[in-house]
C-alpha positions in Angstrom: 82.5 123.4 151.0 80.3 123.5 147.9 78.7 126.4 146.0 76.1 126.9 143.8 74.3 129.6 142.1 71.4 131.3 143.6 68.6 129.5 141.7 67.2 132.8 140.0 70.9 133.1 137.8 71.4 129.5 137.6 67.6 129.6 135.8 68.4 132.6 133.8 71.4 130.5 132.7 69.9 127.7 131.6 67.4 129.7 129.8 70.2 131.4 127.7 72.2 128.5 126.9 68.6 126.6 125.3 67.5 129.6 123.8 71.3 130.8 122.3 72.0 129.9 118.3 73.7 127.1 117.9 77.4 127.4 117.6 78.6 125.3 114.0 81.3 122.4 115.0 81.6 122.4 111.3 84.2 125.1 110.4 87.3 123.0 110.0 85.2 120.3 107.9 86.1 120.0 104.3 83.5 120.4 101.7 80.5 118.0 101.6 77.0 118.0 100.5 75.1 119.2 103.4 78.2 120.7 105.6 77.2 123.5 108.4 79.6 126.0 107.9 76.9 129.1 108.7 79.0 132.0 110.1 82.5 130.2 109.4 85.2 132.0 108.3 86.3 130.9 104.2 88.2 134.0 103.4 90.5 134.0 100.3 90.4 130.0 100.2 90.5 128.0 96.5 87.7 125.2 96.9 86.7 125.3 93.3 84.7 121.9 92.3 83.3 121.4 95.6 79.7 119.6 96.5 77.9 122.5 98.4 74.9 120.8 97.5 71.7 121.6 100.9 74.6 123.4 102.8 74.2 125.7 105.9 76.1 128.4 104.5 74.3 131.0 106.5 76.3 134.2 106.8 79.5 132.3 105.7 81.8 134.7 104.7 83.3 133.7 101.3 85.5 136.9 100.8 87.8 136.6 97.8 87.2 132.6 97.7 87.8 130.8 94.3 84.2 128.2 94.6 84.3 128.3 90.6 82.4 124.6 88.8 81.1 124.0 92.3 77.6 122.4 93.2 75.4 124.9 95.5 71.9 123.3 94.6 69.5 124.0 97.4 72.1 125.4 99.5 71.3 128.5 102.2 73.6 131.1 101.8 71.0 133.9 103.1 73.3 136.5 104.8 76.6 135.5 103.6 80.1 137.4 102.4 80.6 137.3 98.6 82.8 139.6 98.0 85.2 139.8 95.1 84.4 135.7 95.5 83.7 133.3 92.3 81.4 130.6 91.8 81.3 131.1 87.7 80.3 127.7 86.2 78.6 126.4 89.7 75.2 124.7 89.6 72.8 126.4 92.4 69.5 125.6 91.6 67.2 126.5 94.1 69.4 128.1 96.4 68.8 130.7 98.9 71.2 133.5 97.8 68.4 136.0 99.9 70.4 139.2 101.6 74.2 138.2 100.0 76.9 140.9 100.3 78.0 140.4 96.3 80.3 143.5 95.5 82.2 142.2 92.2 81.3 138.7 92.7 81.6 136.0 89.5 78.3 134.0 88.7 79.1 134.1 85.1 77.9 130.8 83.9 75.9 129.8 86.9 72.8 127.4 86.7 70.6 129.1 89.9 67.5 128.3 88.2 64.3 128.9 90.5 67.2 130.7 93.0 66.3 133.8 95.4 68.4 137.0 95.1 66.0 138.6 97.7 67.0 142.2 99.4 70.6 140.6 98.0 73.8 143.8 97.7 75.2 142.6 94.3 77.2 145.8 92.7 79.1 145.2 89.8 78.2 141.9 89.9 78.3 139.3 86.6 76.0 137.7 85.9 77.3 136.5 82.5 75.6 133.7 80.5 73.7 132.1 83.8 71.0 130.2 83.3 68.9 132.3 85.9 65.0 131.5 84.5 62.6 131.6 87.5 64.9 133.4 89.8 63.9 136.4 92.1 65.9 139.7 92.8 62.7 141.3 94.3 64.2 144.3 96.1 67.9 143.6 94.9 70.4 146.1 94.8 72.0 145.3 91.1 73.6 148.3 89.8 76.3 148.0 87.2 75.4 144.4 87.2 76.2 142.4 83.8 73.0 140.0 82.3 75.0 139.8 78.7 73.9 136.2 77.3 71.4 135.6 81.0 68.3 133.8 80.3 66.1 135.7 82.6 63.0 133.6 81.4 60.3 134.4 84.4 62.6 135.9 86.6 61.1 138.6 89.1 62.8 142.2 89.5 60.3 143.9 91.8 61.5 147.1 93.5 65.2 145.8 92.5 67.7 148.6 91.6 68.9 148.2 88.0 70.6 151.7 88.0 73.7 151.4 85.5 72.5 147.4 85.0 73.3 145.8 81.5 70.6 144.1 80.4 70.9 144.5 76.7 72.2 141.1 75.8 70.1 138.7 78.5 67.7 136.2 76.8 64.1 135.4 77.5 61.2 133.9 76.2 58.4 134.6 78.8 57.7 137.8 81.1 59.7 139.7 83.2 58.3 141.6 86.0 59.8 144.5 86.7 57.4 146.3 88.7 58.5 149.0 91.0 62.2 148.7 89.7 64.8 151.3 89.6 66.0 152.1 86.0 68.4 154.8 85.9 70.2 154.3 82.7 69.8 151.2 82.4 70.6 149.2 79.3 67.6 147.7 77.1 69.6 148.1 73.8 67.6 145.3 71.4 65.3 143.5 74.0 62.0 142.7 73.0 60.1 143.6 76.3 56.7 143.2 74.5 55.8 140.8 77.3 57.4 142.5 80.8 55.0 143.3 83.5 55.3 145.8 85.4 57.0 148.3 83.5 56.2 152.5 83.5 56.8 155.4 81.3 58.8 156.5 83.9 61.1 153.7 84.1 61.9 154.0 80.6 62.2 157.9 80.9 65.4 157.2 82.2 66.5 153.8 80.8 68.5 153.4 78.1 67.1 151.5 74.9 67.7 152.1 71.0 65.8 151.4 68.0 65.3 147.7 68.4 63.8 148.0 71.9 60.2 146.7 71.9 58.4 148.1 74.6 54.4 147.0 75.9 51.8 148.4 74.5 50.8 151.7 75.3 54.5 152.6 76.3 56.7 155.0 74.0 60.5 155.0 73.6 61.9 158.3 74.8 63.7 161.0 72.7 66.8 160.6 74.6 67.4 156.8 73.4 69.9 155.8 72.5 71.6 157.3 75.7 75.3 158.5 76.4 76.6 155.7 78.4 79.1 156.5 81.3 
């Protein structure tokens, strides 16, 4: 004797399984340009010097992971775990770093030109002499984060939290727009902002510059600079 399912469940199944996400057959693949490894786990692997390159790295969670001199151009990372993870030295122009968990991750050195950092959690991240001109941290969270020797040329830090952030060393040669940001003691120490958008007296207020800050016109440095630094 057969069975089958009443046809009301048997279409409700059918429904799920076309409408369900795709589960990746990619998680036990080695490293290659254009891999699908979107919500595999790569926890506390070492796959330095690997081609990343146009990747579904979609909520892939990188905990702890040694990626350092690898290639992550155009790759989709939007969502994943970077925790304590380094890809100092990597090239990842263009990528989609949007909604990252970053606590104490390594970009030092990183080329993500034209990259998105959007709504990305990056505390205490470094961000060390990265090439990172044209690249967008609207509504980042970046506090403590470390731009000493960055070229920030063009990049976009609208409603972004800088609190603590160290920008005092980053390098530039065009505008930076800033509007919106969070500056709580942040570092300015010898930037010329001259030609940032979107910054505030009130933003400064509680920034931390010095002497060789230049601000826009029409905005004042603040009695309290130079700052006590925690």
């Amino acid at each position: 004797m057969s069975y089958s399912l009443p046809s009301a469940i048997a279409v409700g199944f059918a429904t799920f399984l076309a409408t369900s996400p795709a589960i990746s057959a990619d998680c036990a693949s080695m490293a290659h340009s254009g891999v699908d490894w979107q919500d595999c786990p790569k926890r506390a692997l070492i796959i330095r010097e690997s081609d990343l390159s146009g990747a579904n790295l979609v909520e892939t969670d990188f905990t702890s992971t040694d990626l350092r001199h690898s290639n992550f151009d155009g790759a989709n990372l939007e969502g994943a775990t970077l925790v304590r993870s380094s890809l100092a030295g990597s090239s990842a122009k263009g990528a989609n770093f949007a909604k990252v968990e970053g606590y104490r991750t390594d970009f030092s050195g990183v080329d993500a030109q034209g990259s998105a950092f959007i709504n990305a959690e990056l505390q205490r991240v470094e961000f060390s002499g990265a090439n990172l001109a044209g690249t967008s941290f609207e509504k980042a969270e970046l506090g403590r984060a470390n731009f000493g020797g960055a070229d920030l040329t063009g990049s976009r830090f609208t409603l972004a939290n800088l609190a603590r952030a160290d920008l005092s060393m980053a390098k530039f040669t065009g505008p930076l727009d800033f509007a919106n940001a969070f500056f709580y003691l942040t570092r300015l120490g010898g930037l010329d902002l001259s030609a940032a958008t979107g910054l505030t007296q009130y933003q400064l207020d509680m920034a931390c510059g010095d002497a060789e800050t230049r601000l826009p016109a029409g905005l004042t440095a603040p009695a309290s600079w130079p700052c006590k630094l925690d």
